[in-house]
N, C-alpha and C positions, 0 to 999 in steps of 0.2 A: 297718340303721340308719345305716353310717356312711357309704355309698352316699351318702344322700341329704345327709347331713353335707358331702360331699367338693364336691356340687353345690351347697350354697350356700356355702362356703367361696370355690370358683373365682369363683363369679359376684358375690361381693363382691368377691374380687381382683380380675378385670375392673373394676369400678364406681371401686374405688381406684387402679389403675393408670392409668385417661384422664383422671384428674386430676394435672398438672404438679406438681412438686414439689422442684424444684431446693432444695440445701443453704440455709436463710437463707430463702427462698420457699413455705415449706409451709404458709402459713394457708389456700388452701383445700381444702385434703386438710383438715387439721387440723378444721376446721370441718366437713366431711362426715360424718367419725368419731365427733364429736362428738354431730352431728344424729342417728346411728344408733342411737349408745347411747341415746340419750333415747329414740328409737321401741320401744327393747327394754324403756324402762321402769329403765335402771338409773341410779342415782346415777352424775354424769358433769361432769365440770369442767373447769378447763383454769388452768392457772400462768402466772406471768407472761412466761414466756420461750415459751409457745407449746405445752407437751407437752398430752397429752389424758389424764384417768384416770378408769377407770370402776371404781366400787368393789361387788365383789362381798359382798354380808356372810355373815361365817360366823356359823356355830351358838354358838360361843365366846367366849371375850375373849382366846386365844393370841396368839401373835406375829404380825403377819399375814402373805405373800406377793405377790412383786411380780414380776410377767411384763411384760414389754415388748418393743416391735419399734419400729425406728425408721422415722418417715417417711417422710424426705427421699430424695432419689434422686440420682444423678451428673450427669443428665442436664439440658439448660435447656429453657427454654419453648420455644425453636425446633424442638427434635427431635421429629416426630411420633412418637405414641403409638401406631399400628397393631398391632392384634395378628392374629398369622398362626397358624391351627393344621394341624398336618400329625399326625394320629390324636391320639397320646396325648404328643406333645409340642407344647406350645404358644411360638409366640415372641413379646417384647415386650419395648420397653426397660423396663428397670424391676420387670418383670412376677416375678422372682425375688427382686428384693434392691432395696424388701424391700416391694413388693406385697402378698407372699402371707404374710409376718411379719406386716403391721398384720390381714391380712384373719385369720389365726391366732387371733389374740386374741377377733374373736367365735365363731370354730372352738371353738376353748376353753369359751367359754361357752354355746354350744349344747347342745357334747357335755353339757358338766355336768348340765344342764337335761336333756334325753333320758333322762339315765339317772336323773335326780334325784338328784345326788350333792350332799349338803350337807357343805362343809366345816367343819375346827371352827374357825377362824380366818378372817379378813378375807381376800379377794383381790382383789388391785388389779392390771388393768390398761390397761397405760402405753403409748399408743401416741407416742413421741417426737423431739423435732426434732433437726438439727443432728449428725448422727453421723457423713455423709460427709466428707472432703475438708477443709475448713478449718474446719469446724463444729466442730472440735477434742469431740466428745462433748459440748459446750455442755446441749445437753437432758439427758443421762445424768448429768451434774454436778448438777444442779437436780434430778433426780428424788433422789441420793444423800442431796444436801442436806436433803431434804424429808423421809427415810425415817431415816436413820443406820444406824444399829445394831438399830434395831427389827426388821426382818423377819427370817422363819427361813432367807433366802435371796431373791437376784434370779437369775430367768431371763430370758435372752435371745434373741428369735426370730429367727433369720435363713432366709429362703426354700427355700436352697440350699444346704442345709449338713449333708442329713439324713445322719446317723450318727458326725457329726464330733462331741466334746464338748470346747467350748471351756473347759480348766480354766485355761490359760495366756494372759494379754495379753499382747500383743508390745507393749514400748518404740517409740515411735516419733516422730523429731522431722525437722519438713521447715523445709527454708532455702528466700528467695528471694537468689539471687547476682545482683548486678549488675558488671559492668566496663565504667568509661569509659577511652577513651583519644583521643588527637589524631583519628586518622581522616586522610581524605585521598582524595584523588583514586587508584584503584588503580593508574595509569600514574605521572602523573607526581609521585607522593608515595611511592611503591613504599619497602618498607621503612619508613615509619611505623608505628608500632603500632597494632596491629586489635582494637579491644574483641570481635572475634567471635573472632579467631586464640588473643587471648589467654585467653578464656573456654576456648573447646575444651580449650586444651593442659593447663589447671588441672584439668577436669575426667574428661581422659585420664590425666594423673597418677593422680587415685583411682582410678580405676578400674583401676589397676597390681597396687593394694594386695591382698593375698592376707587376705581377712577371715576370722575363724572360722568352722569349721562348728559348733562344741560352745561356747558360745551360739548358737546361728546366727544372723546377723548380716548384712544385707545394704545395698546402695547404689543407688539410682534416678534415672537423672537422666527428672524426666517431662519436662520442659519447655524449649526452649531457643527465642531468635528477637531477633532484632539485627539493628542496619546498616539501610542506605537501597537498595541497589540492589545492582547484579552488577559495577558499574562503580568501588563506593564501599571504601576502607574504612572499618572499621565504627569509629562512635564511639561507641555503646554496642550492650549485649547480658547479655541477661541469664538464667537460668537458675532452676529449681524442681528441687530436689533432695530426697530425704527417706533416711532413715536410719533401720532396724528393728533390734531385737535383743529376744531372748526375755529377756536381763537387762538392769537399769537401769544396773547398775556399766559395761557391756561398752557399751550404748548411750552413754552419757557419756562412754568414752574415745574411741571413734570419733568421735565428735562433735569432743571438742577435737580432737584428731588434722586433723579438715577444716581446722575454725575455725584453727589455727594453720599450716596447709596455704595456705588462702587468704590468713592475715596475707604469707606467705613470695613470694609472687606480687605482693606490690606492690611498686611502683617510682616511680622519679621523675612518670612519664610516665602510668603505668598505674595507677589507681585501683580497688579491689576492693574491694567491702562488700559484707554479708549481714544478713540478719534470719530470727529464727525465727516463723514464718510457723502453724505448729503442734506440737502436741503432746501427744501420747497417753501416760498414765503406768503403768508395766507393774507389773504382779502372776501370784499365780497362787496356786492351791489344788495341795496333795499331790493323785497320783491315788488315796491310798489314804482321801481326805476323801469321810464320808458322802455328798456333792450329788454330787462326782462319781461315785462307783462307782451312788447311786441311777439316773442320767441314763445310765450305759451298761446296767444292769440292765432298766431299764424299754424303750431299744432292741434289746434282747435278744431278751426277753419279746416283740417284735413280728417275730423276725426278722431284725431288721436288723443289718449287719456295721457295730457301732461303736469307734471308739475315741478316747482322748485325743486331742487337738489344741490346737494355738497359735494364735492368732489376732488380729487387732484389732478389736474389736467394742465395744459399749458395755458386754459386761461388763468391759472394764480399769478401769471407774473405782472402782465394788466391790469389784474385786479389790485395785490399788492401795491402796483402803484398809482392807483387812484383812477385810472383807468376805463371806460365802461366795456366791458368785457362778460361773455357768456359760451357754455358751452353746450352741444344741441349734438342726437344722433341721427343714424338715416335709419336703420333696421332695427329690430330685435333682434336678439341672439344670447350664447352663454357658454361657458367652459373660458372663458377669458384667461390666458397665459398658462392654459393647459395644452396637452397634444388633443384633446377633446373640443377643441373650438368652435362653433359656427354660428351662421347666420339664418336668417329665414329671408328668404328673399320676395315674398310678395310683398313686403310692409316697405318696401325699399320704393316704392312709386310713391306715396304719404310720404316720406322721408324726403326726397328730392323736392314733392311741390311744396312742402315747408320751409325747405329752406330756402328755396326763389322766392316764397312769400316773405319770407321775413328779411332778407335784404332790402326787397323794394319795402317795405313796411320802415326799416333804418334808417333809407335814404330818405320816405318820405317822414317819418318824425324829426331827424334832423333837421328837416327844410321849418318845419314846424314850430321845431323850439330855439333856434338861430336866435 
């Protein structure tokens, strides 16, 4: 049965992945998802920011359940989509994170369907926009909004993440840095200040700093690019940085820490400003909270070698607010937001019956602890 599960799973992954879906650009993925649910026949809609939900109804009138996977992808409309398979691993941008999350969601509802498994509560799911990069969780916010306090829990789909269970969101805030200065001819102005020299040397600084390992706590410069030529110096340059921590206390003092790092860098001559650019707000569940030990019990039960993890995913925004929230993959895979991407696809049957394991496992601890 789950054989044949695993083959329409993929081949709706394929169908969703050749469609473009850069952060901010995912109406027509959105819109396919959309059309599918309809052809299954299920109640299927879409909010005003763009996410898609299809509502399962249960047998009940309990709290309901909310599963979701985000859209969007890292990648732009330029990148081709080709997918390459060498046996049982497949490669594609995209094609893991988070492909085979949105394509999860009818996975979920198949299985259901196969076995005839009627829940006693509503199931909603959320396939949603906005979750990479600057999307700051955009979608994930709107579904929160939408939902509160009501559900017995949000689960979170990610491709690629099978055995990891995200109880913990990572803090995370990204700056864009700019610095101008005079510039100059690099000969005969030699010795003028270089919005490129100066930029480096600020961000050589941080990266001196010895950060925690217990929060762990880290520093990124992704982005840097300034200046006119090889001849020039540079009168501006500018920089994208972010900043992670498993607590919010420990992420906000790093944080000032920069911010007053970069105040210390200006000068008469040399101008430095920032903005924050995004921001992801951290939470987390005990691991000794029902959702999570259900979410490693139920990869257990398949097999698989799970455990806690930290992460930043769209469950931080449930978690953040107090929330029970977790995140769980279907497959193995790697090269994540590379053109190098993929997945393994035998480990994607284990991936599906864990997660119909641990829903009925939510619904029934909820009836539990009522």
């Amino acid at each position: 049965m789950f054989d044949q599960l695993v083959r329409r799973v993929l081949e709706r992954t394929l169908a969703i992945q050749q469609i473009p879906a850069p952060t901010f650009e995912e109406e027509e993925r959105a819109k396919y998802v959309l059309a599918r649910w309809h052809e299954e026949g299920v109640e299927a809609f879409r909010d005003p920011v763009g996410n898609v939900y299809a509502r399962i109804p249960g047998r009940g009138t309990g709290m309901p359940l909310v599963v979701s996977a985000h859209l969007d992808t890292v990648f732009g409309r330029e990148v081709p989509l080709q997918v390459r398979r060498e046996g049982r691993r497949w490669y594609g941008p995209g094609i893991g994170d988070n492909s085979l999350g949105v394509a999860g969601l009818f996975g979920l509802f198949w299985a259901l369907q196969q076995r005839s498994l009627h829940l006693p509560g509503d199931l909603y799911l959320v396939a949603n926009v906005a979750e990479e990069g600057l999307g700051n969780l955009k979608g994930m916010q709107a579904v929160v909004d939408r939902f509160g306090a009501r559900p017995r829990a949000y689960i979170v789909l990610e491709g690629m993440a099978l055995g990891r269970v995200y109880h913990r969101g990572l803090g995370v805030r990204r700056y864009r840095l700019r610095v101008r200065a005079p510039g100059g001819h690099a000969w005969g102005d030699y010795g003028a200040p270089s919005a490129l020299h100066e930029l480096v040397a600020l961000l050589h600084g941080c990266l001196q700093w010895t950060l925690p390992v217990q929060p762990k706590t880290t520093f990124n410069v992704g982005k840097i690019h300034g200046g006119r030529g090889v001849n020039v110096i540079a009168e501006e340059a500018e920089a994208w940085v972010e900043w992670r921590s498993e607590e919010a206390d420990t992420l906000e003092t790093w944080c000032r820490r920069f911010e007053a790092w970069c105040e210390q860098n200006r000068r008469k001559s040399v101008e430095v400003t920032w903005e924050v650019v995004g921001e992801r707000p951290a939470g987390a569940l005990p691991v000794q909270h029902p959702l999570v030990q259900a979410a490693l019990q139920s990869a257990w039960a398949q097999g698989i070698e799970a455990k806690p993890a930290s992460g930043s995913t769209d469950a931080n925004v449930p978690l953040s607010r107090g929330y029970p929230a977790v995140g769980v993959g279907l497959t193995y895979g790697g090269g994540a937001h590379t053109l190098r991407e993929y997945i393994w696809t035998e480990p994607l049957a284990k991936g599906l019956a864990a997660l119909v394991d641990l829903v009925q496992r939510v619904f029934a601890w909820e009836r539990q602890n009522r």
